[in-house]
Structure formats: structure tokens, C-alpha cells
Steps between C-alpha positions, in 0.01 A plus 500: 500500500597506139537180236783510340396495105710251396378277769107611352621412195622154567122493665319589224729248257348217746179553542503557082672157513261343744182624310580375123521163580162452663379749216612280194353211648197569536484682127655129390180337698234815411614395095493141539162488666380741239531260200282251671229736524254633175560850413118590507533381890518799836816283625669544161450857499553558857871298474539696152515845714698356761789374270465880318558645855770241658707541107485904609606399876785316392649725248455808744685233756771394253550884421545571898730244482734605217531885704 
């Protein structure tokens, strides 16, 4: 049986929907945490890689989004 691709698309828009809000969230709490901790500090560098990675996530999202 065969999806219809407008019915994929609508789909994919949702699930692109569903997954930036969660996504800017937790980069809002990754960078607040962040500024409590000392640069020189494992947590600070650990969060500093995640909000690299979830900024990348989110504009790869947000580009899904516009197509």
C-alpha cells in the first residue's frame, strides 16, 4: 500500500513541528545552566558542545520545515 506524498508531507511538517519545541527548550535551559557554571569546569564544556550540536539540530529542523 502506497502513502500518498502529500499526506507524507503533512507527516513530516508535524513531526518537524513536534520536535522544535522540545529542541529550543532545552537549548534555552542547556544556556541558562551554562552561565552558572566556570568555563574551566567538564559541565561547562560538556553543555558548551551540546548547545553547538542542538543550534545545528534546530537550524537543520527549521530548514525541514521551510521545504
Amino acid at each position: 500500500m502506497r502513502n500518498n506524498p502529500r499526506e507524507v508531507s503533512c507527516l513530516a511538517h508535524d513531526a518537524v513541528e513536534k520536535a522544535r519545541a522540545p529542541l529550543a527548550s532545552l537549548l534555552s535551559k542547556s544556556e541558562k545552566a551554562q552561565t552558572k557554571l566556570s568555563r574551566d569546569s567538564w559541565q561547562w564544556k560538556m553543555l558548551d558542545a551540546n548547545i553547538y550540536t542542538l543550534r545545528l539540530v534546530l537550524s537543520l529542523v527549521e530548514e525541514q520545515a521551510i521545504k
